[in-house]
Structures are given as C-alpha cells and as structure tokens.
N, C-alpha and C positions, 0 to 999 in steps of 0.2 A: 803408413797403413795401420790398421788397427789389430791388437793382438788379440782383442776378444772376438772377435769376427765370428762367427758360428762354425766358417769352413778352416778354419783353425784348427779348430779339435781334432783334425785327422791332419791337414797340410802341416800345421806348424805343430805338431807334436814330437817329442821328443821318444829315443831308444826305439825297440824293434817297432811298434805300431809305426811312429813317423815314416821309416823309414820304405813298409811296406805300403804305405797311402802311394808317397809320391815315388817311390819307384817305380811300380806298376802304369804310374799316368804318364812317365817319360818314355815307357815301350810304343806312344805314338807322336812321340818326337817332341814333347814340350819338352822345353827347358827350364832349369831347375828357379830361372826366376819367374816362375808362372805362384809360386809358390809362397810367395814375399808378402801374401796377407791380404792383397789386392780380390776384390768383391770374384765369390765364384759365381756366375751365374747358369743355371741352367734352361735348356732349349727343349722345352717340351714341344715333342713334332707327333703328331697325329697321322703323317702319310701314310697311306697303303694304298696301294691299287685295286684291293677291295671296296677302297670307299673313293670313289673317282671324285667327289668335291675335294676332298685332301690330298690328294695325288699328287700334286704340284706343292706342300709344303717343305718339302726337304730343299728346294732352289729359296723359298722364303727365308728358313734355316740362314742357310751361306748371307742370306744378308742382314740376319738379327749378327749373326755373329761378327761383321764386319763393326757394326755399328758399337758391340761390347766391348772388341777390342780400341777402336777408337775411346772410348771412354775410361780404357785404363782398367777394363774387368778383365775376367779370365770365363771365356764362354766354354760351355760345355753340352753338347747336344747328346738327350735321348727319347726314346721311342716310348708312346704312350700306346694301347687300342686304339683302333678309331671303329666309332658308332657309328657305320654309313647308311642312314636310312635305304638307300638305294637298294643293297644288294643283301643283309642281313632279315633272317627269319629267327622266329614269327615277327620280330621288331627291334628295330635299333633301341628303343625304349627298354628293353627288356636289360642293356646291357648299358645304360646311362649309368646306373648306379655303381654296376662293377668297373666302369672307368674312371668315374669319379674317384671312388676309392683307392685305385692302381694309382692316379694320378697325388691324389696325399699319401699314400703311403714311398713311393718314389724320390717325393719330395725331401719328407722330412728324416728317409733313412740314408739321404746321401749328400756330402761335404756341401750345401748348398746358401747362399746369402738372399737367394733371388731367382725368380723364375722370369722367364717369356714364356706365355702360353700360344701354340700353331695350331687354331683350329678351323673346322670349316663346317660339316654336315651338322645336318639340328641336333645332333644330342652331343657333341663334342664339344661343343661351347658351353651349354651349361654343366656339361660335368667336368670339366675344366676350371672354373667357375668354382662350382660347387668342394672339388678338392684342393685348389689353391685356397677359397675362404676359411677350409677346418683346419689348414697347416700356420696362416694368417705369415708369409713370410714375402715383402713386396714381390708383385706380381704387374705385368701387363700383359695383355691380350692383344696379339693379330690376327684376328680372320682370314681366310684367305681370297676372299672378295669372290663377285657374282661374276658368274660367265658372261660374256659378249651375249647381245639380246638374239636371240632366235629369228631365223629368216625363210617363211615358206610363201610359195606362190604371189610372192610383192608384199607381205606384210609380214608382221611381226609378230612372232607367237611365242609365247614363253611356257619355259618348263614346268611339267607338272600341270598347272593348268590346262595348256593344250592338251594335256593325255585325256584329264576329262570331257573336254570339247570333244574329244576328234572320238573316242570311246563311241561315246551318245551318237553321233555322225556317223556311222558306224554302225552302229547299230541300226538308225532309222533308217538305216539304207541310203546314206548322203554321201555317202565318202567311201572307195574300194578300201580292202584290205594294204593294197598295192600304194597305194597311196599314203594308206597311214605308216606305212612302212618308211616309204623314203623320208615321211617328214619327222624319222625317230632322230637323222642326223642332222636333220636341220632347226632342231629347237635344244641340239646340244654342241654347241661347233668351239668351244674350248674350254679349257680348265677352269673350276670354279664352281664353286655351287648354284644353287636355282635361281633366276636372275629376277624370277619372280618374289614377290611380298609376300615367299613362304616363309616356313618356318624358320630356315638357315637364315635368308637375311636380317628377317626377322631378330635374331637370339645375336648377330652382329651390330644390329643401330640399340639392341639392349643394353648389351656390353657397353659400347658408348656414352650412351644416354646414364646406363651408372656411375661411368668414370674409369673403368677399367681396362678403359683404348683407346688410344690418343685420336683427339677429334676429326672427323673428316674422313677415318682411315677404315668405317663401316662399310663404303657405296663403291671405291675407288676397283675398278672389275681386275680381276683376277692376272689378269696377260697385260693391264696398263704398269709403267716400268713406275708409276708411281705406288704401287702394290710394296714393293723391294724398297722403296726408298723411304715408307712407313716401317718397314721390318728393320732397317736399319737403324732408321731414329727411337723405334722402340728398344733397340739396344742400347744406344746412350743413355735412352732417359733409364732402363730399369738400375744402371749404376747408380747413376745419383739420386734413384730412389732409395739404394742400397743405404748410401750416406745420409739419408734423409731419415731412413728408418719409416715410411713411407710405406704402410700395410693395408690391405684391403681392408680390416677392420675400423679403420678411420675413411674409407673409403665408401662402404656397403651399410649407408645409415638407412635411417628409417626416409628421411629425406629422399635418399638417391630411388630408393627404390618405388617411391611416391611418382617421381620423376619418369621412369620407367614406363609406368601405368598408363600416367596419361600421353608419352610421347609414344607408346603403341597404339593406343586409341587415336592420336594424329596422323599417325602412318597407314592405317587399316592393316595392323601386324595381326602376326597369327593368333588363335586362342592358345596353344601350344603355350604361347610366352606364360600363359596363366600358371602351369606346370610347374614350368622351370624357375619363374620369379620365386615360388611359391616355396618349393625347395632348397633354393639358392636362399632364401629369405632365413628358411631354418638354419644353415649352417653358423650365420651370423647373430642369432638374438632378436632377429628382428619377425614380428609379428604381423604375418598379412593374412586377410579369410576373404572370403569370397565376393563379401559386400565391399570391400577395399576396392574392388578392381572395378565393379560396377559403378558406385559410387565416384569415384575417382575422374572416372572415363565419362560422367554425364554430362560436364560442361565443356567437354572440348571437341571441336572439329575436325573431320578427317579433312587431312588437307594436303593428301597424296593421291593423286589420278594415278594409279599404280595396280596392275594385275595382282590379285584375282579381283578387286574391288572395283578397279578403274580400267585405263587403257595403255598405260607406258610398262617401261620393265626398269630394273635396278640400273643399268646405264643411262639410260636418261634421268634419271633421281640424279644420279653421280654430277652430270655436268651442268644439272640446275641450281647444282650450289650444295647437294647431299646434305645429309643429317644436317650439318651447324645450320644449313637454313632452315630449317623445321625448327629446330632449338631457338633460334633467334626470333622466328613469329613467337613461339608460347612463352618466351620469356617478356618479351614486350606484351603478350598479353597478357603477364603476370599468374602461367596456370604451372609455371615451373618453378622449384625451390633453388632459384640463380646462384643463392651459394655457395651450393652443395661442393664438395672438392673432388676433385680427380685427378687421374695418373701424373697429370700434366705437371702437381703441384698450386695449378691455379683452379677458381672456380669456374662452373658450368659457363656463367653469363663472360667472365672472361675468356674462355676460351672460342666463343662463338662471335665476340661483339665485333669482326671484320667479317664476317659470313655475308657472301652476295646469294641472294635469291636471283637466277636468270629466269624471264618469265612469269608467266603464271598457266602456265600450263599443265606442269608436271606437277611443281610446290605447288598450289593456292594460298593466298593470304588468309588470315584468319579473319577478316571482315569480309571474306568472299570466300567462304569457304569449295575444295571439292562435295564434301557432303555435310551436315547441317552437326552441331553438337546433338550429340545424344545417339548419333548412328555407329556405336564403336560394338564394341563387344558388349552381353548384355547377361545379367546372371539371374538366374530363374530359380524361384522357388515355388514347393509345393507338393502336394502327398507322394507326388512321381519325382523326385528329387529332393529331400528332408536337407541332405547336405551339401545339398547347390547343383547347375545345370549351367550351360554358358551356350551361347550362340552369337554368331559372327552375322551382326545384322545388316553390317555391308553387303555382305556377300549375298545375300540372302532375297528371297522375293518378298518385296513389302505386301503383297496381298496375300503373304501367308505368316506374316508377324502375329496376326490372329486369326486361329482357324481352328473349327469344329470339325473332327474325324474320326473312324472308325477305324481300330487299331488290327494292324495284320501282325504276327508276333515270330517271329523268328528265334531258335535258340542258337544262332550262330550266322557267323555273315555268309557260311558255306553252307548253309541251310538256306539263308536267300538268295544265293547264286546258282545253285540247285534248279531253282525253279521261276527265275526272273525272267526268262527268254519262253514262257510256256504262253501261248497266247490265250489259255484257258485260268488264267490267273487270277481268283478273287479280290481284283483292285481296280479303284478308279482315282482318279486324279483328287480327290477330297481323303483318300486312306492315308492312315498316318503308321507308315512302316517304323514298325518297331524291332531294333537289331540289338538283342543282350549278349552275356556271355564275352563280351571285350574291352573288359575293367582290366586294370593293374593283375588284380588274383585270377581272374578270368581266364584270361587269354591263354598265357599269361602274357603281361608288359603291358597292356593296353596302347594295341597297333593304331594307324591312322585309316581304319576299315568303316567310319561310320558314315562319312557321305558314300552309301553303296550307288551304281547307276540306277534312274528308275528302267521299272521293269518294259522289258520291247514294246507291248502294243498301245502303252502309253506316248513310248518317242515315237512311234510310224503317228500316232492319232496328234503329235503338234505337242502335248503335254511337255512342257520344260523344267519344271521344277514340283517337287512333292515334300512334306514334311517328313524329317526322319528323327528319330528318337534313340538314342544310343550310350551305354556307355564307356565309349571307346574313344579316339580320339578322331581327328581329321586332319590331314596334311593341309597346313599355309597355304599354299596355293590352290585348298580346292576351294568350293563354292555351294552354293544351294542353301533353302530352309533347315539345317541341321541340328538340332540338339544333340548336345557333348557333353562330355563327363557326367552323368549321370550319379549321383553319389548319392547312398553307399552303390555300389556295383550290384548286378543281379547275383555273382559267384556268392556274394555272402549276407545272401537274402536280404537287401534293398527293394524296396517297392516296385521295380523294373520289373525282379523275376517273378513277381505275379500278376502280370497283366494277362490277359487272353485274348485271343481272335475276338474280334465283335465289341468289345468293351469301347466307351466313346472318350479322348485324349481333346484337352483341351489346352490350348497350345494361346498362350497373351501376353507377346514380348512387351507391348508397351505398360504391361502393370505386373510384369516379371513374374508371370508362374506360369507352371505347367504343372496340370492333376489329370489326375482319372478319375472318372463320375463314376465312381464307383463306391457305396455305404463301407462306412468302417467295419461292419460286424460282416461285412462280406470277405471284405480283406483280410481280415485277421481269422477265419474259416480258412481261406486261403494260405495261407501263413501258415498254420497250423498241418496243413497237408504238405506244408511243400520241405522238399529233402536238397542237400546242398550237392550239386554236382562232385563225382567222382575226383580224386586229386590229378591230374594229370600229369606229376611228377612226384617220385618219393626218394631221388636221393638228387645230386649235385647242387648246379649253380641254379635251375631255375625251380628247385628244391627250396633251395635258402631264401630265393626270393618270395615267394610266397608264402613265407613263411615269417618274413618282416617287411613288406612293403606296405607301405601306410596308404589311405586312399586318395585318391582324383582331387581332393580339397585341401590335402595336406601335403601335395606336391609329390608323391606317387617316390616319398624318399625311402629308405629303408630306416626303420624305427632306431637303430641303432649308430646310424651317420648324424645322424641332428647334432647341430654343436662343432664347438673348433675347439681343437685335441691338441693345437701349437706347436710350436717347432723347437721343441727342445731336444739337446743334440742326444740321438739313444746310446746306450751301452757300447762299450768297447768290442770288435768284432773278433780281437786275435787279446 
C-alpha cells in the first residue's frame, strides 16, 4: 500500500493526531486494518426525501460500497445537499452553486484518495461535477437512473411534460380537475428521476458521453437491479482509478466536452445542458461560448424519438441499446472525438464498440435520422440578445422558427399569470409574450418559469403554441416556440428590460437572431430612463449570489469558483 497516499496524512500519522483520526473512525466498528494505507474512498450521496429523484440513493450507496470493498478500498459514505428541482423555491438553480461548493470543499477537507459521486435531480449532477472538477482527485459518477415510464388511460405519459399537456387540457376545458389529479400518480409510480429527456436525464447521458460514468449506466431505470450493479462496479473501478491516479482533469478535455455537444444535439437533450456544460467547462480550463454549442450541433441528427421531442421515454431508450448505441452511430459517423478517455481507463469508441442498437424506433440510424441535422438546440443573436439566446427547435413549432409579432411585456412570470386566464387579454396567436425579470440576478437563480402556458381564450380557440421570449430557463421536459437565456438579463439592464407593449420582435431561427425593430437612438432614450430593479435580498446566501453570479452565457457559475483549487491535503486540525 502506498505511504504517500493523501488519506495518510490523518490514518497513517503518527503521536496525538494519528491517534485521534483513527480512533474516532473505530467508534463504528472498523478495525484497525482499515488503516494499512489502502485507497480511502468516499460516497458522496445526495438522498433526501426532499428531493424524491434522490430518495432512493442511499440503497445505491450500500452497493458502491460493496463494490469498494471488493476492490481492497476502504469506503466511506457522506451526505451532500440535494438540489431537487421538484420541491425547492424559488429554484433548485439557485442552490447549484452552493452544492457544488459544499461538495469540493467536503472533499478536499477530509482523509480522502477518491470519490463516487450519487446523484440524480438536474442540478445535483452538474454540481457534483462541477466540485469534484475544482478538487481534481479521481471521481466517478452514478446517476440514479429514470423512473419506470408513466401509465394513464392505456398510454404512456411522461413526467414533466404530461404536466404541461394536461395544464393546457385543462385549461381548454379538455380534461377535469379530477382527472388530472389521479394522473399525478400515474406519471410518477417509482423512484428515480423524470423518465422523460428532461433535464436530469439529460445531465446523466452527459456525464457519460464525458467519460465521468461508466457506459451504459445513464438509461438503466432507477428500481432495474442493474442500477445496483453499476453502483457496485463503480466501486471497483474508482479503486483502481485511485492507483491509476486517473483525474477528471485528464478526463474533462476540450475533446470530451466537444462530445457532449453534439451527443445532446443527438438526443434532443435539454438546453439546460447548455448551463451546466458551460460552467462545468470553467472549472477545468476549458473554453466553451455560445457559438460552440450551435456550431457544433449543426451537422448532427437527432436520433432519439424520445419525450418532449418524440414519443418514447428513458426506458425504452434503456432496452434499445441506451447511450452506447447513440455513441456508436456518431462515432461511425465520425461527428465524435473516439478517443477521448474515460472512467473506464479505455476510450469512448472502445467502450461502445459491442453496443447493439434494437430497432429503430426508439435510436434511429444516422442515415435515417428521427429528425434532420440542424434541428438540435439553436443559438440566436441580435439587439434582443447581444450575449446569446438558445431555443430547442425540436420541441418547438416549425411555423414559428420565423415569425413577425407584436410584443406583450410582462415584468415577471407572476405578472403573467396574474392575468393569462382574463378572457379580455390583449393577445392573439401571432403576440410574442415577453417574460423578463428571470435571469440568474433576476429571480434570483434563473428558475425554469419561461415556457409560461398560453393564455385561456387562446387554448378554448385551438391555439397550441405561441412564441415566448424570456430570460429564464425552461425545464427538459417542456416544449413550445421558447426563447431562453436571454443575455445579458433584464435585472441588469440587457436589451429585454426595454422592450414595451406594442414594439414588433422578430424571431429567425433559421438565420439565428432575434431583434427588436426598434432605432438605436430610441433604445438608448430608453436606456437612459430606465432604473434597475430594487435588490431583493441584502444579506445571506441569495445575498452572496447576486452578488457573484456570472451571466446565462458564462454558465450562471459564481465568479469566484472558476478554476480547480486541488486537493492538497489542508492544515493540521488538532
């Protein structure tokens, strides 16, 4: 065993410190050769019942640890946040960062050689992610995979997106109250996150597609026993990553994260990914902007028939062959960096090259694509977004990729919901709702508030989709003509916060901008008048965020986490 080992410096130290390390760690019954130098690792677990995707990590836990021991480590399980979008206000986004941080600071202030990362809900992954990259000490990630597919009235309905369907239904007077009720349990019937090609799966086939999770181990749902028996083998292997010396930093190249891009754009993954790529990109060195992810994503096909885009859900992804079959079309078409390395020790292209695609229903081949290259996520520029815009043109109505409207302006999304149900409402199906005020500084956190529903006497009149303008985010699973992340934000005078009722938005995904016809000498009159929203907090935690959080194009990180701080071992505690 090695003496330099990192978790040395406390285990195998000598006089009063030694002695207080390990005496303390035998009050839960190890014995004294747990001690002998052999790799510590620890078990970063996200569970709480607060955030019901992660609920079910702590039985994952019991079997990374099985797997550690088998491989001659010494496992050590503790308790992270968890960011569960579900049930946290104003937004799980808001507290991304504070877990990130909790997460490296955890790391690097306790006897550790090696981490397992247990996560599950959209923002636990990349802050996971994000604070194992700035501690740089080998890491793997487990997800804890998608719930069993949703089951109402004989079909299949997946989470998250059914909320928006049945909302709208609901609203038009399609659906009782009583009905959307019962089908709250029927599009949630076990542990795991959104089973939809939201954000969570999403930020799981990322993890992958970086290299940061053993292949396969993206799709596999939540309650299959092969969940547990990833968590196990991610035990062995983060040993012998230990001996390997085997760091995310050789891991989280420029490469992987190129990789990334386009296998979101193959998936029809969330824009979200854009966020956290983007953030996660800063802790490593590596440089991505906004034309990276547009660029990147224009010659590849989506070739996932998968909610909110398509028709299937994350279980049937799983048994058509999951991720490695996706990776193995775009490698064969050559739009993947095959070298690239991962957890595994081996490269991308090796770890996939026995991947079966079953069908082509769920996968499609990339010479038959589900939807055409060039339909991925799409980033827009122009006077109404100087530092980028993004829209999810899957999801989205092609007869409103370009479209001439008249802007209705909202200074909050609770300002449009105020008044969306008023049958007296100045709107028609060509008005391009404009919802500010839900940037990063805004909000604050920049929630997933910007596909609002459209307003009632448009769904009774048939109306299904309308453009919305926002700089806020959107939840994976949802859908509609959207513009996202709007940057800079209105909170800190961005072109958003001076638009007005009546001004005309011109919205041209296929030649990527979005402006307001409106003369510069008008805007900047504008400009000139306009004052910056009150602060809405002056002391704690979402004090400090606002106070460093960088904008929507720079990954929404706090100005002062960019970069990897290392794992050198800290100061003496006694």
């Amino acid at each position: 065993m090695s003496e330099g080992r990192r978790s040395q410096a406390w285990f195998g130290a000598a006089g009063r410190g030694g002695m207080l390390y390990r005496s303390w760690m035998r009050n839960q019954g190890f014995g004294p050769e747990v001690f002998d130098g052999r790799p510590v690792i620890g078990i970063a677990v996200s569970a709480s019942e607060l955030a019901p995707c992660n609920a079910h990590l702590t039985r994952v836990a019991e079997a990374v640890k099985r797997g550690v021991w088998q491989a001659g480590g010494f496992p050590l399980e503790f308790p992270t946040m968890a960011t569960g979008e579900t049930l946290m206000r104003p937004t799980a986004m808001l507290y991304r960062n504070l877990m990130a941080m909790e997460v490296e600071e955890l790391i690097r202030a306790n006897p550790l050689d090696g981490v397992v990362l247990l996560s599950g809900c959209d923002k636990t992954t990349p802050a996971m992610l994000m604070g194992a990259a700035s501690v740089d000490l080998p890491a793997v990630m487990v997800t804890g995979g998608p719930m069993l597919n949703g089951k109402f009235q004989g079909r299949d309905v997946g989470s998250g997106t059914a909320v928006w369907q049945m909302e709208a239904e609901v609203k038009a007077g399609r659906m009782t109250e009583e009905e959307c009720f019962f089908a709250e349990g029927c599009m949630a019937r076990s542990n795991g996150h959104c089973m939809t090609m939201g954000t969570a799966s999403t930020m799981a086939c990322m993890a992958e597609t970086l290299g940061m999770q053993l292949p396969g181990s993206a799709t596999w749902p939540a309650v299959d026993m092969r969940r547990y028996e990833t968590g196990q083998a991610a035990g062995r292997r983060i040993v012998e990553m230990v001996e390997e010396e085997l760091r995310p930093s050789r891991i989280l190249t420029r490469e992987a994260f190129e990789n990334a891009i386009r296998t979101n754009a193959a998936i029809g993954g969330s824009t979200n990914a854009i966020i956290h790529l983007t953030a996660l990109a800063g802790r490593v060195g590596v440089h991505l902007d906004a034309e990276d992810f547009d660029r990147l994503a224009r010659d590849v096909p989506t070739l996932l028939n998968l909610m909110p885009s398509g028709k299937y859900l994350m279980e049937d992804f799983c048994y058509a062959g999951g991720l490695p079959a996706v990776h193995q079309e775009l490698v064969r078409a050559k739009l993947l960096h095959a070298e690239a390395l991962t957890v595994t020790g081996r490269t991308l292209a090796e770890n996939v090259a026995d991947a079966e695609r079953i069908g082509d229903e769920v996968i499609t081949p990339v010479d038959a694509p589900f939807q055409a290259a060039g339909s991925g996520t799409a980033v827009l520029h122009g006077n109404l977004c100087p530092d980028g815009a993004v829209i999810k043109q899957s999801a989205a109505s092609p007869h409103l990729l370009t479209h001439t409207g008249t802007a209705r302006v909202f200074d909050s999304p609770e300002a449009y919901h105020a008044v969306c149900d008023d049958p007296d409402l100045d709107v028609d199906e060509n008005t391009v709702l404009v919802i500010r005020g839900a940037g990063p500084k805004g909000y604050p956190g920049m929630p997933e508030v910007s596909n609002v529903p459209l307003p009632t006497k448009l769904l009774k009149a048939g109306v299904t989709d309308m453009v919305r303008v926002c700089d806020g985010r959107m939840s994976g699973t949802g859908y509609g003509t959207v513009v996202l992340h709007v940057a800079p934000e209105a909170a800190v005078g961005g072109p958003l916060a001076l638009v007005r009722d009546g001004d005309t938005i011109t919205l041209d995904v296929p030649g990527r901008s979005l402006n307001l016809q409106v003369d510069d000498a008008e805007l900047e009159r504008r400009r000139a008048a306009w004052e910056p929203p009150a602060p809405r907090h002056t002391s704690g935690y979402a004090w400090l965020y606002t106070q460093h959080v960088e904008g929507a194009d720079r990954g929404a990180d706090f100005d002062f986490l960019r970069g990897c701080r290392g794992h050198a071992v800290p100061r003496d505690s006694h």
